[in-house]
N, C-alpha and C positions, 0 to 999 in steps of 0.2 A: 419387395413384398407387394407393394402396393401394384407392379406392372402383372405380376402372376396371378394375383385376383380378376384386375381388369381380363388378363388373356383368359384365364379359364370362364369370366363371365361371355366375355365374346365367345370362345367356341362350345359354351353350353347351349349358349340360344341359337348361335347358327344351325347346330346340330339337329337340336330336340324341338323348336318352333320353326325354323324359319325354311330350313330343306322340304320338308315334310308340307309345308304349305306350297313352294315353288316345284316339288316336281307333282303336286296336284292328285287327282283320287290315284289309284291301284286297281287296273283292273287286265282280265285275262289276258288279252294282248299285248300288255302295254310290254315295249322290248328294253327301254331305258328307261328303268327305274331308280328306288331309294337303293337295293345294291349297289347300281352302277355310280350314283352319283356321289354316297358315301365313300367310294374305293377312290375314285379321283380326287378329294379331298384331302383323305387321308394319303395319298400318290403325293401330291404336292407338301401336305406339310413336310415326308418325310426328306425332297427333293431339297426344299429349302434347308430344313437339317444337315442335310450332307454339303450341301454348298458354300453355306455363311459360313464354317469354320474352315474350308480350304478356299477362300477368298479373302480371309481375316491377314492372314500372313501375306500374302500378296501384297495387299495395300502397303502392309509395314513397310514392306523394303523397298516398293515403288516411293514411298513419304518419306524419309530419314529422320523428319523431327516426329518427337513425336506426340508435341502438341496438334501437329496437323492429321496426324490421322485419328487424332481421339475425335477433334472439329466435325472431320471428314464424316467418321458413324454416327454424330449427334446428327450431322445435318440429313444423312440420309434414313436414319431412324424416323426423324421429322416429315421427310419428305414421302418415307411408304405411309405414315400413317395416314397421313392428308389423302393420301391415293383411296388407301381402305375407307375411310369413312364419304371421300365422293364416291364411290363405288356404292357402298353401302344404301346412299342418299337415294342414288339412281334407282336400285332394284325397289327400294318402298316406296318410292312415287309410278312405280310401271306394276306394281303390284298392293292393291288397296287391300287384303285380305292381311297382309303385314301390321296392317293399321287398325285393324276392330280388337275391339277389348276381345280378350277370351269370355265366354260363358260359363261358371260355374258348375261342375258336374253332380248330380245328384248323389251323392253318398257322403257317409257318417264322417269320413275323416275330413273333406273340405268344409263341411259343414260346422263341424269344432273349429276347423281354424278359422272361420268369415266370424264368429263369436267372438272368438281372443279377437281378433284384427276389430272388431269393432267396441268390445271393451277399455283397448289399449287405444284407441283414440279419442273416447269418452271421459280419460283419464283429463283431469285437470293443470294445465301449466302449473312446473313452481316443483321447487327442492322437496314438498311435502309427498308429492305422488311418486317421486325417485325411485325408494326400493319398491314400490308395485311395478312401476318399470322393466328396472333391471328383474324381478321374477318373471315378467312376462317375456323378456330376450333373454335373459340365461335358462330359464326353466321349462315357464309352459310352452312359450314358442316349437321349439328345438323338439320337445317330447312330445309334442303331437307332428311335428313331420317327421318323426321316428314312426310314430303311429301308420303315418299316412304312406309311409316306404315300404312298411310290412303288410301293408293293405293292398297293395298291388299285387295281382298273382304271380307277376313272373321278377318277385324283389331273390328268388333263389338264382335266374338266369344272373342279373345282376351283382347276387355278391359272391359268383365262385369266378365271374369275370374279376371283381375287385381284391379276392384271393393269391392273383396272383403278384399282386404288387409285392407282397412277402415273400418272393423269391429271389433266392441270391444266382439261380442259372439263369443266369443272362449276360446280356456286353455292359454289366453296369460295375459302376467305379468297385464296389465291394471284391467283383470277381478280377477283376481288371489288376485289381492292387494285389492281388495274393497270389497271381501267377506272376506278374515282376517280381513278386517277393522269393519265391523258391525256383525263378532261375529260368520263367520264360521270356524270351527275347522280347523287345518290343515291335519289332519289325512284325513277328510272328502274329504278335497282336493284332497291329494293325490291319496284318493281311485278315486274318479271322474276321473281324468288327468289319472288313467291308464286305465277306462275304454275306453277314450277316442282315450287311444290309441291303444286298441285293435278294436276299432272301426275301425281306418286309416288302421290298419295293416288289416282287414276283407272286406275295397273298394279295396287292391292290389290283392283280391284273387275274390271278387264278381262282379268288374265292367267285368274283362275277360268273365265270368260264360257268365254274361249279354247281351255282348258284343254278346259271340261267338252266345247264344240263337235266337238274334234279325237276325244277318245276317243266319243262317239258317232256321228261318222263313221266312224272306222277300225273298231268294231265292226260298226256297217253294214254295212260293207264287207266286212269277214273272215266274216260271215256268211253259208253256201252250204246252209243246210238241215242242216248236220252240225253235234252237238254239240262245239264244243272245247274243248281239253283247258285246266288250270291251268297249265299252259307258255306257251300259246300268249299267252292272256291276259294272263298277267306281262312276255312281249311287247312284246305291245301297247301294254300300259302305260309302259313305258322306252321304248318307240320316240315315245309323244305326249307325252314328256317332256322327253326330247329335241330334237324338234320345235320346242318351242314357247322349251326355252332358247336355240336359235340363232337362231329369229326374234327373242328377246331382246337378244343380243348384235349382232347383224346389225345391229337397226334403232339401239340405240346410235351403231354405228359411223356409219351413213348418215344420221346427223343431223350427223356432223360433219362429212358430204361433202356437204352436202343438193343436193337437182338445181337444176337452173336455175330460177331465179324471175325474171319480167322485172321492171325497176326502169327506168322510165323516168328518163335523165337530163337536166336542162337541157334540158326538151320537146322533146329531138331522140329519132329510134326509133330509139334505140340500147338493149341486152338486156345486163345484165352477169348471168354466175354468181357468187355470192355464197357458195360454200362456208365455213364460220364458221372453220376453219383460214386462209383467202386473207384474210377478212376481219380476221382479229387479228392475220393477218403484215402489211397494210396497213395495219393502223392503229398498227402499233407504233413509237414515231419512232427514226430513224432516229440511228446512234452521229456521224453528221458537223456533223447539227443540237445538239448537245447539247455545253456545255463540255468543255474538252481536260482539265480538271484533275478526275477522275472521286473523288481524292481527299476534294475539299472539299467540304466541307458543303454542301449545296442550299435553298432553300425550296420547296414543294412547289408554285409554279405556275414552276418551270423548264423546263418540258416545254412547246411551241406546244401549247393543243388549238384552235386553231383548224382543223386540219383534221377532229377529231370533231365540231365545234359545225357548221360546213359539210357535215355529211354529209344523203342524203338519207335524208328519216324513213325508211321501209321498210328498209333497211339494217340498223341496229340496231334494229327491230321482227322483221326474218329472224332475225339473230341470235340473238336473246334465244327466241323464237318454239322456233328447232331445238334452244336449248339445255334447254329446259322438255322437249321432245319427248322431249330423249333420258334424262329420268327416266323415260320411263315404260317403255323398254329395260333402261336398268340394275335397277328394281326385280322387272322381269319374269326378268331370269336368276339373277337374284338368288334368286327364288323356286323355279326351274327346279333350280337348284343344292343349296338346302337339302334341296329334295323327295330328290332324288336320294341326297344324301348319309342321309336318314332311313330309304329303302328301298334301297337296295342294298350299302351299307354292313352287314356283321352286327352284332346289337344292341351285343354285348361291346365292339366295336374303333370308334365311333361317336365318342365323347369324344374317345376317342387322336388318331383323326382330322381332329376340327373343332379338338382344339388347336392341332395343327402346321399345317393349313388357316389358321387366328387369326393364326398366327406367320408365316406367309407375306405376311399383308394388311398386318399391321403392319410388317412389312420391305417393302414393298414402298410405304407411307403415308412411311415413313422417307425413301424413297431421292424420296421425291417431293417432302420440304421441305429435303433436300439440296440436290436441282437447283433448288430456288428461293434454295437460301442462294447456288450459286454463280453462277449467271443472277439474279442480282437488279433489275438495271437494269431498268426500262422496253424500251427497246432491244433486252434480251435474250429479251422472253418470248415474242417470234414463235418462239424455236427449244425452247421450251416446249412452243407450243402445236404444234408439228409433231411433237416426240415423242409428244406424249398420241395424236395422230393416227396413227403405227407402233405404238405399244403396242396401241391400242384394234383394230387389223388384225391383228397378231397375236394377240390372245385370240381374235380370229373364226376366225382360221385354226386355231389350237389346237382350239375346240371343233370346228367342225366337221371337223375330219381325227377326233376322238374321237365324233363323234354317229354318223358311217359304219360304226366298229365292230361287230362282232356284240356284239349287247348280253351274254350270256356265252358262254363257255368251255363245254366237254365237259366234265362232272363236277361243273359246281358250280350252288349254285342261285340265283335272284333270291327274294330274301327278302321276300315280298310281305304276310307277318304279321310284327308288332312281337315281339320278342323270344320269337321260336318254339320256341328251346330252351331256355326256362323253363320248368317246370312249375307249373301252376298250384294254389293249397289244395284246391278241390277234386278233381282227381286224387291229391295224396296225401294227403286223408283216405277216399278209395276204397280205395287200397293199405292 
């Protein structure tokens, strides 16, 4: 518990302070940017993913004891972290802008919470000020970063990204364990799960491709002989940002509807649609085939799969096929979303917002091993796989009702440089 807070603190503030400030303002030219450098990020964590678990088993049987190979990943758990944090050391001493407090931003919600943060240290040591305490970290804290989440304009980009944590189509244990269960190979599996994940790894390399294409179109385009303005541009910018996170989310979705593919059955012309929702509501057995005593105990070939073993190949080849596809949707708004949150977010409120952002995914991951604790049956996971199916429609409907937007308001600006009201050393050793 306590390592998964650490990581998520580390990769919230790499992400949402610290990128944002090292690849420096955004401007028309610029050919490597926060796309580029978020995909590479997200490239390697997902590298390290695939590696540490087909490196785990190596050691084993190079080690025989196996107190030595437990030593072994103590020591070198020990030994990347010391890496990461000299590393870490390095880039905030070659970069001072790492080092200045943020500035407060002028609006109503930070403005409540510098209030709370300085009543709640006004409080008095000692057992008597306790529960004022505890109301100000279980209660008021919390409901004004609620406040301050839905005070951001684009907190709707945000929660139909965190939407989809409530899905059970994907390569995760829920879906993993209910196709061992009714009679899919594991070999088959595995082969799936790496297509899939050459899938993720090919959105770290095709959303940039996409990305970079859309804004030299739309420049193109917005081009009439006249020079325009820093407005216009920052624009621009959010508009092919946008763009490209709902073609993100979209095509997620439409992997789980995918179109017609013909499957020849029993060499008659007969054409089935094979949507991956119709397919896992079909293949889910049914509560009438299955014992009345839900009670007792089972052994795990209780369940016919003779009707998955009779399936024709293409079928679970569609499947597996759309389910791979639609990583490279999810990795793609995934990417859309982070952008977004590093530039139009202000530098100061950035944190605040990727935490309660964090805490939405993770309540929403919660509510998604809930519904598998209470649909646990075999039987049950067709009505699984149908919600994943209304969840993933409405994130699409979210963002896109929020992409339509006017990207801002009268009066305020899109912050198109990382921490712009900061001042930098050398402006005040000029002053």
């Amino acid at each position: 518990m306590v390592h998964d807070l650490g990581a998520i603190g580390n990769r919230l503030s790499l992400e949402r302070d610290w990128v944002p400030v090292l690849v420096g303002p955004i401007t028309a030219d610029l050919t490597y940017g926060l796309t580029q450098v978020n995909s590479v990020m997200v490239r390697i964590d997902l590298v390290c993913k695939l590696v540490a678990p087909s490196l785990l088993p190596l050691i084993i049987s190079v080690l025989g004891s196996r107190t030595a190979w437990i030593l072994i990943l103590a020591v070198l758990t020990v030994v990347f972290w010391i890496i990461e944090v000299w590393c870490a050391r390095i880039i905030t001493r070659e970069n001072s802008e790492l080092n200045v407090l943020k500035v407060p931003s002028n609006d109503s919600a930070t403005a409540e919470d510098l209030v709370i943060e300085d009543r709640y240290n006004h409080l008095q040591p000692g057992l008597q000020s306790l529960p004022q305490k505890m109301y100000f970290i279980l209660y008021q804290d919390p409901s004004v970063r609620l406040r301050h989440y839905f005070s951001i304009p684009m907190w709707p980009a945000s929660m139909a990204s965190a939407l989809l944590q409530l899905t059970v189509l994907a390569y995760s244990a829920t879906l993993i364990t209910y196709l061992l269960e009714i009679g899919f190979t594991l070999s088959s599996i595995t082969i799936a799960r790496a297509s899939g994940a050459i899938m993720a790894l090919s959105s770290t390399v095709i959303t940039p491709a996409v990305v970079g294409y859309k804004r030299k179109r739309a420049r193109l385009k917005g081009l009439r002989g006249e020079q325009r303005e820093e407005k216009q541009d920052d624009e621009l910018e959010g508009k092919v940002v946008r763009t490209v996170g709902l073609w993100g989310i979209s095509f997620q979705f439409l992997c789980m509807v995918s179109p017609s593919y013909p499957i020849p059955v029993f060499m008659l012309i007969e054409y089935l649609q094979v949507p991956i929702v119709l397919v896992l509501w079909n293949l889910s057995p049914k509560s009438s085939d299955q014992p009345s005593n839900a009670l007792a105990p089972r052994a795990a070939t209780t369940y016919d799969t003779s009707k998955t073993a009779s399936l024709h190949p293409l079928i679970p080849i569609t499947l597996f096929a759309f389910l791979s596809l639609s990583r490279l949707g999810h990795y793609m708004i995934h990417l859309m979303v982070q952008e977004l949150g590093q530039v139009e977010i202000p530098a100061s409120q950035r944190s605040t917002f990727a935490g309660t952002e964090q805490s939405f995914k993770s309540l929403f991951g919660l509510c998604h091993w809930a519904a598998t604790v209470v649909l646990s049956r075999p039987e049950q996971f067709r009505f699984l796989a149908l919600g994943s199916f209304l969840v993933a429609g409405l994130g699409v409907g979210v963002f896109a009702w929020w992409s339509r937007r006017p990207i801002r308001k009268e009066g305020t600006g899109y912050e198109s440089i990382a921490m712009v009201d900061v001042p930098r050393e050398d402006e005040d050793e000029e002053c």
